[in-house]
C-alpha positions as CSV (number, residue, x, y, z in Angstrom):
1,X,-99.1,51.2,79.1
2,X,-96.2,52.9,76.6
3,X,-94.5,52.6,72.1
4,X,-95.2,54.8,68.2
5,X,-93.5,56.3,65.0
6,X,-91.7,59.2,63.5
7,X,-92.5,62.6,62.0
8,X,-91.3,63.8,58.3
9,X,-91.4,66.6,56.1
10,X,-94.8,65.9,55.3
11,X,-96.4,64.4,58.4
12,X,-99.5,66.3,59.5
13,X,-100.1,66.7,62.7
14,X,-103.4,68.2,63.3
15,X,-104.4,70.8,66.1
16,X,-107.9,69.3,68.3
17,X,-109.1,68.9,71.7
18,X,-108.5,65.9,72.7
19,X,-110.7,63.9,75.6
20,X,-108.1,63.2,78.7
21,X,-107.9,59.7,80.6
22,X,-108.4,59.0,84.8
23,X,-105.3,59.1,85.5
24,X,-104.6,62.1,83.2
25,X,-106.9,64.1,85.8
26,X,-103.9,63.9,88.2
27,X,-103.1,66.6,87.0
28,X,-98.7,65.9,87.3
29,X,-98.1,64.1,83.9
30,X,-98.4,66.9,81.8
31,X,-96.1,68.7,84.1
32,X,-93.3,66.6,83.2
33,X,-94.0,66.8,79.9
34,X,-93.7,70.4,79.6
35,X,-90.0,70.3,80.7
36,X,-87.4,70.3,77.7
37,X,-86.7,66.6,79.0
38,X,-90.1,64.9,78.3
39,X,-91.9,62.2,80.0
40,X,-95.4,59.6,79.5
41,X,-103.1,54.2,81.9
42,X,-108.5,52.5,81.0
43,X,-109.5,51.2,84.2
44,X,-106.4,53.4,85.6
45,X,-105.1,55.0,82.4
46,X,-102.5,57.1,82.5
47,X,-102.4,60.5,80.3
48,X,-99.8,62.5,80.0
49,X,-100.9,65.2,77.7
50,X,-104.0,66.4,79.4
51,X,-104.1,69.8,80.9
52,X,-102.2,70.0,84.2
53,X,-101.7,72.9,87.0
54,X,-98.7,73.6,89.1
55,X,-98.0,71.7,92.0
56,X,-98.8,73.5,95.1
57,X,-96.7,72.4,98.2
58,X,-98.5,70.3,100.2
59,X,-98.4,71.4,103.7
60,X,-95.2,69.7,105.1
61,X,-95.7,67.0,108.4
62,X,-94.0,66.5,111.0
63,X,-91.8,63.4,110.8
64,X,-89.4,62.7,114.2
65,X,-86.0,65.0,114.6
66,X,-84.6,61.4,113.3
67,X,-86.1,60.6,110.3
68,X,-87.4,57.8,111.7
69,X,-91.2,57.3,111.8
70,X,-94.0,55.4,113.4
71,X,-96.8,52.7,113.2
72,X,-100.2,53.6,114.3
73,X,-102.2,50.6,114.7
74,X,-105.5,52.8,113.0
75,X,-104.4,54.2,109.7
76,X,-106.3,55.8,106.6
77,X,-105.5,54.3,103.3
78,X,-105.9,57.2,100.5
79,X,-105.4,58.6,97.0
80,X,-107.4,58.9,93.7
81,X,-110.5,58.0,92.8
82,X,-110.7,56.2,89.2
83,X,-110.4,52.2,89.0
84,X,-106.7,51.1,89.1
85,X,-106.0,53.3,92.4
86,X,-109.2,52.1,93.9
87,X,-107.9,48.4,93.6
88,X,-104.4,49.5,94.7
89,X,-106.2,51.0,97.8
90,X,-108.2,48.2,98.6
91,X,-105.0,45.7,98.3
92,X,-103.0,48.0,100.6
93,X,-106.2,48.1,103.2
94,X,-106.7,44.6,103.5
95,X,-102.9,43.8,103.8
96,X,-103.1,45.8,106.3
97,X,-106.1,44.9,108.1
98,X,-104.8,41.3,107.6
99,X,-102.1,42.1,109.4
100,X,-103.8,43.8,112.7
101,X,-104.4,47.5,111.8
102,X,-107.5,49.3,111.5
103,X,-107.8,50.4,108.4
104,X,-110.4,53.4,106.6
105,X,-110.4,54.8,103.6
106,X,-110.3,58.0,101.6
107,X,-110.7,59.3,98.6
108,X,-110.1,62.4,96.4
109,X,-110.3,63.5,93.0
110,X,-106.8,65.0,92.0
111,X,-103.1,64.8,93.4
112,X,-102.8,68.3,95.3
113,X,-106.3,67.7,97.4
114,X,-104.9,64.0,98.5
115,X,-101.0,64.9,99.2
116,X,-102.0,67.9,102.0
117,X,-103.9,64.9,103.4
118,X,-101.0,62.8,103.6
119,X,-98.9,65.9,104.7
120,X,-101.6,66.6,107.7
121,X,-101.9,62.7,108.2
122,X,-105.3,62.5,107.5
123,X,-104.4,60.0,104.9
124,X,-101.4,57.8,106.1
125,X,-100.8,55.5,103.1
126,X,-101.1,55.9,99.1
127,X,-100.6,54.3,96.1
128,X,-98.7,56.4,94.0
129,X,-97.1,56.2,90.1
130,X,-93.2,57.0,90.4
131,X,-91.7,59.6,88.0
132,X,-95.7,61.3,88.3
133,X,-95.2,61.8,92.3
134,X,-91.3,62.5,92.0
135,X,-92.0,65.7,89.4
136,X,-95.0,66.8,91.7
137,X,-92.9,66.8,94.9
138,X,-89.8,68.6,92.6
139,X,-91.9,71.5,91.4
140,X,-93.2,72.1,94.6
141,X,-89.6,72.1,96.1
142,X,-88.0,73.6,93.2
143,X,-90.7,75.8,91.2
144,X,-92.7,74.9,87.9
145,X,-89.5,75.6,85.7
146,X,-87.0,72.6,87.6
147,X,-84.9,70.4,85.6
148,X,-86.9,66.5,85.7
149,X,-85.5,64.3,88.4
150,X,-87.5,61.3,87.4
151,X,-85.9,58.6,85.0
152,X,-86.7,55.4,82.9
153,X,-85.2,53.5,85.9
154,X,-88.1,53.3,89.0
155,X,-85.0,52.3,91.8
156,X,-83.1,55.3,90.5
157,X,-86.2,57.3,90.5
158,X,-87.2,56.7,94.0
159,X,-84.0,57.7,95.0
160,X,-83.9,61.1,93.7
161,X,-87.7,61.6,95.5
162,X,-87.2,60.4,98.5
163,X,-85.1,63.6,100.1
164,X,-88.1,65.3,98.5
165,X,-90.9,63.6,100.1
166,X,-88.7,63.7,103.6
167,X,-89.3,67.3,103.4
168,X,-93.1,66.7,103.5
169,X,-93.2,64.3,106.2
170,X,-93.4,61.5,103.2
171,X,-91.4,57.7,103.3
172,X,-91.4,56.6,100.0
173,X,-91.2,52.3,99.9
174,X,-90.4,49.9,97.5
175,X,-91.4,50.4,94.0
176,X,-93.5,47.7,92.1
177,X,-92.3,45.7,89.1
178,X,-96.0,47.2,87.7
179,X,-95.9,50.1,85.8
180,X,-98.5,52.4,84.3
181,X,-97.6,54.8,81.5
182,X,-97.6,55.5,77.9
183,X,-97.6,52.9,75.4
184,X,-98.1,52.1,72.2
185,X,-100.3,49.0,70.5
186,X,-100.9,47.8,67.2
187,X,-103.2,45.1,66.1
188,X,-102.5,41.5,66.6
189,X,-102.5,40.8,63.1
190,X,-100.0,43.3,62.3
191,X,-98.2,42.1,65.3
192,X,-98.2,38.2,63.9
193,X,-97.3,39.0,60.3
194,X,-94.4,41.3,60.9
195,X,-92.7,39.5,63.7
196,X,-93.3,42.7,65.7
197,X,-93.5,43.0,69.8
198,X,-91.3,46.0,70.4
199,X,-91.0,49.7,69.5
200,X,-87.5,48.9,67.6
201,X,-88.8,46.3,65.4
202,X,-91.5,48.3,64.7
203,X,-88.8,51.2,63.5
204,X,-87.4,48.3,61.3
205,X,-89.4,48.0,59.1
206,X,-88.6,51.6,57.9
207,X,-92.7,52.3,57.1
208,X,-94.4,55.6,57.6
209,X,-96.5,55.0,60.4
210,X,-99.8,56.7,60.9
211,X,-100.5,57.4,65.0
212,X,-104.5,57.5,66.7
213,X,-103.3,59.5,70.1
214,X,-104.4,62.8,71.8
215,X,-103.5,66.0,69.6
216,X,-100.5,66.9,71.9
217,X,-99.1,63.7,71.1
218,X,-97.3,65.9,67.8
219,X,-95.7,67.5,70.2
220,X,-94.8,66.2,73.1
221,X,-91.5,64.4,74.2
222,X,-92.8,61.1,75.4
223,X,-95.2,60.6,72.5
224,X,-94.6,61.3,68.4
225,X,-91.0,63.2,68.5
226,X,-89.6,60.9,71.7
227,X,-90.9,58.0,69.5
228,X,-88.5,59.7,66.3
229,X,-85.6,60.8,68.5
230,X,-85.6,57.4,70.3
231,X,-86.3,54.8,67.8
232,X,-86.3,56.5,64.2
233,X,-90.1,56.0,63.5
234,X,-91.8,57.9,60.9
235,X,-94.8,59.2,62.2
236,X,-96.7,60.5,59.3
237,X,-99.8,61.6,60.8
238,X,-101.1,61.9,64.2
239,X,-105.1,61.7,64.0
240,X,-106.4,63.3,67.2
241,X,-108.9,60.3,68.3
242,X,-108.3,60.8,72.2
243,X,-105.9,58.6,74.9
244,X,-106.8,55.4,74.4
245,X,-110.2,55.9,73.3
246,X,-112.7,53.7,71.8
247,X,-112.1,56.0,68.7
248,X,-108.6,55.3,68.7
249,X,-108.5,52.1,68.9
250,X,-110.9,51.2,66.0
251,X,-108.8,53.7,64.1
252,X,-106.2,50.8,64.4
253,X,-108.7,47.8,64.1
254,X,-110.0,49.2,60.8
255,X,-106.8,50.3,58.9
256,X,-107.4,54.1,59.5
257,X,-104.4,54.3,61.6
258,X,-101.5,52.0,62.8
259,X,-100.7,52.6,66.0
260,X,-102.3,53.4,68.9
261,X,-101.3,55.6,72.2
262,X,-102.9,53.6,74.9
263,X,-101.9,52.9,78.6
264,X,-99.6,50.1,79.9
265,X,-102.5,48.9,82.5
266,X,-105.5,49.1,79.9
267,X,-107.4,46.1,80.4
268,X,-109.0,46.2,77.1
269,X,-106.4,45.2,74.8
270,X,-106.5,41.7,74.5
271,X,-110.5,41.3,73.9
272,X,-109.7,44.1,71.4
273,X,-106.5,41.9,69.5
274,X,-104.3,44.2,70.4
275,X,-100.9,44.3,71.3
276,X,-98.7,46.7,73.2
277,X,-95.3,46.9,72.1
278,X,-92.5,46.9,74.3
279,X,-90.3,50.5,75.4
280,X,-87.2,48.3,74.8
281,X,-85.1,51.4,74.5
282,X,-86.8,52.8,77.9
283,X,-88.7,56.2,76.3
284,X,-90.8,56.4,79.2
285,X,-90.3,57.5,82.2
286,X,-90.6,55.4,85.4
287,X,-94.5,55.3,86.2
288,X,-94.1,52.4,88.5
289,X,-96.7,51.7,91.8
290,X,-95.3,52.5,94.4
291,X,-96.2,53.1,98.0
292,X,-96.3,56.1,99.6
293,X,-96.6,57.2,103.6
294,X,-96.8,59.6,106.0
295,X,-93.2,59.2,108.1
296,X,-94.7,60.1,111.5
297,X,-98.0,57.7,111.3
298,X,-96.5,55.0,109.1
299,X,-92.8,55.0,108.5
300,X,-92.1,53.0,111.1
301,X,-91.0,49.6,108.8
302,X,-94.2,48.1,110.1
303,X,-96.2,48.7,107.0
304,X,-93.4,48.6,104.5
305,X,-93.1,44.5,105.7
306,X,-96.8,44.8,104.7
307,X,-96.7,46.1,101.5
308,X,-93.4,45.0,100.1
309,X,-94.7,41.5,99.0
310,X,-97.2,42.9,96.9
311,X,-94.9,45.2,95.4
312,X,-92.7,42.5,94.7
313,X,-95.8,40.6,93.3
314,X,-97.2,42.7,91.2
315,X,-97.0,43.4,87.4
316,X,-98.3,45.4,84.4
317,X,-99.9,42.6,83.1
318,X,-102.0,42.1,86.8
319,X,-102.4,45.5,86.4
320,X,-104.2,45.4,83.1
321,X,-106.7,41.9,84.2
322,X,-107.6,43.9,87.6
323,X,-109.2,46.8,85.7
324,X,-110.4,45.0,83.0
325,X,-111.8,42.9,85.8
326,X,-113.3,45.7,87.1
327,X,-114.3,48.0,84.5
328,X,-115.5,45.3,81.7
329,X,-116.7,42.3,84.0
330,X,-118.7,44.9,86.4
331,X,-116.8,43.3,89.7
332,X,-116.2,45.2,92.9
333,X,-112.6,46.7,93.4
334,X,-112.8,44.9,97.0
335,X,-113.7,41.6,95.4
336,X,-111.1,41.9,92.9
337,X,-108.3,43.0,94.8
338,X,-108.8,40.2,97.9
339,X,-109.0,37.6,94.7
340,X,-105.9,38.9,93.5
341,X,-104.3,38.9,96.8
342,X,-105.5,35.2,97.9
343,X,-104.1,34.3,94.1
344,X,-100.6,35.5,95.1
345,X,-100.8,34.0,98.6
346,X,-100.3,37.1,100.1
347,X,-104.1,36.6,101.8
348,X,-105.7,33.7,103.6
């Protein structure tokens, strides 16, 4: 989920805490953010202003004197514990299992406790979000203060990772159409009248634009002044109302605000009438899924043939249905992801 407005002379830009999303509790968005560069999910929302922490190295593992890696016939799937990744987890475990491995799972609450598991090879494969993953394996090469190595392009992206997570014993595979980050939502109402579905014609209609988003939103790259700088908005007022929240969103529904900050994968938008508008000028940074494995366990090519069909399937849009699925409709994140799976043809 990422699009918004711009800032003038007299927008106000109030100073509250603000509540922090799932995916926010990562803990390696906001680390990105706080760079000069700048960067940007409801049932796996993605908040890049909460409060982060430096990104400890994870212990490094021991891929082969080649590079090359292995396929263990028993591996543990892994990574965070909040609705999209859960999903994720289950897709990549019963691809898995449906092709001949024996598969567990693990789970952990932030980013530095999973990654030393993948590092050790307690964990052997996770989902992971792009540019998020890239900036965590960069500070903990480089320090808290390195220049950002992620882009709006996920290929270009992966690239500039993947010497990083060699280091940690880490293969990075192909990266997923399906991205979760920032974005920005107005109703569909306003959407219909105005003939709007991107960030630019939003800027069009040269209108101060009141913003519902977290307070840090005023001033953070990705979010109000990324949405000035890159598209000429004129954010007028940011109202503190939280990531996504139900707050913010009625802001929008009842004419208190006009845009929303929401994530790319929230589920929630449509029931709501509303619409995300699209980054056409690429603000955000490259959250895209992407696979991530431990080289000596699982970099053999053996699970990348695995994966790389879903990868290659998947989309923002599937994204959003599978945790709405989940977190509106009350369904299991097992049921939902071999359903989604057998959809695709990907399962029998």
């Amino acid at each position: 989920m990422r699009p918004a407005p711009m800032k003038t002379s007299t927008s106000t830009r109030t100073k509250t805490p603000a509540k922090t999303s799932s995916k926010a509790r990562l803990s390696i968005l906001p680390l990105v953010l706080l760079t000069a560069v700048g960067l940007a999910a409801c049932g796996g929302s993605s908040n890049a202003f909460g409060s982060g922490s430096s990104a400890p190295a994870p212990s490094a593992g021991t891929p082969s004197a080649t590079g090359s890696g292995g396929d263990e016939k028993t591996l543990t799937v892994g990574g965070a514990n909040f609705t999209e990744m859960l999903v994720m987890e289950q897709m990549y475990g019963q691809l898995l299992t449906d092709a001949g491995y024996t598969v567990d799972y693990k789970t952990a609450d932030n980013r530095e406790i999973y990654a030393k598991s993948l590092a050790s090879g307690e964990i052997d494969v996770v989902p992971e979000y792009a540019a998020t993953m890239a900036e965590y394996l960069n500070r903990a090469e480089n320090g808290p203060d390195a220049a950002t190595i992620a882009t709006n392009d996920a290929a270009a992206t992966v690239a500039a990772m993947a010497p990083l997570a060699a280091k940690q014993g880490f293969t990075v595979l192909e990266p997923s159409p399906a991205a979760d980050q920032n974005g920005f939502a107005v109703t569909q109402e306003f959407s219909t009248a105005n003939r709007v579905t991107t960030l630019s014609q939003l800027a069009a209609l040269k209108k101060p634009v009141r913003l519902a988003a977290v307070v840090e939103c005023a001033d953070r790259p990705f979010c109000a002044p990324g949405l000035e700088k890159t598209y000429g908005l004129d954010v007028s007022e940011v109202l503190p109302l939280g990531f996504g929240s139900p707050q913010a969103k009625q802001a929008v529904l009842t004419g208190k605000a006009d845009l929303v900050l929401v994530g790319t994968t929230d589920g929630t938008l449509g029931a709501q009438k509303l619409v995300l508008l699209e980054d056409d000028k690429g603000l955000q940074l490259a959250d895209n899924l992407v696979p991530v494995v431990n080289t000596a366990s699982a970099g053999g090519g053996g699970v990348a043939a695995v994966l790389d069909p879903l990868s290659k399937a998947l989309t923002t849009q599937d994204l959003a249905r599978l945790n709405a699925e989940v977190d509106a409709q009350r369904k299991k994140p097992e049921d939902v992801a071999r359903a989604y799976l057998q959809s695709k043809g990907l399962l029998g």
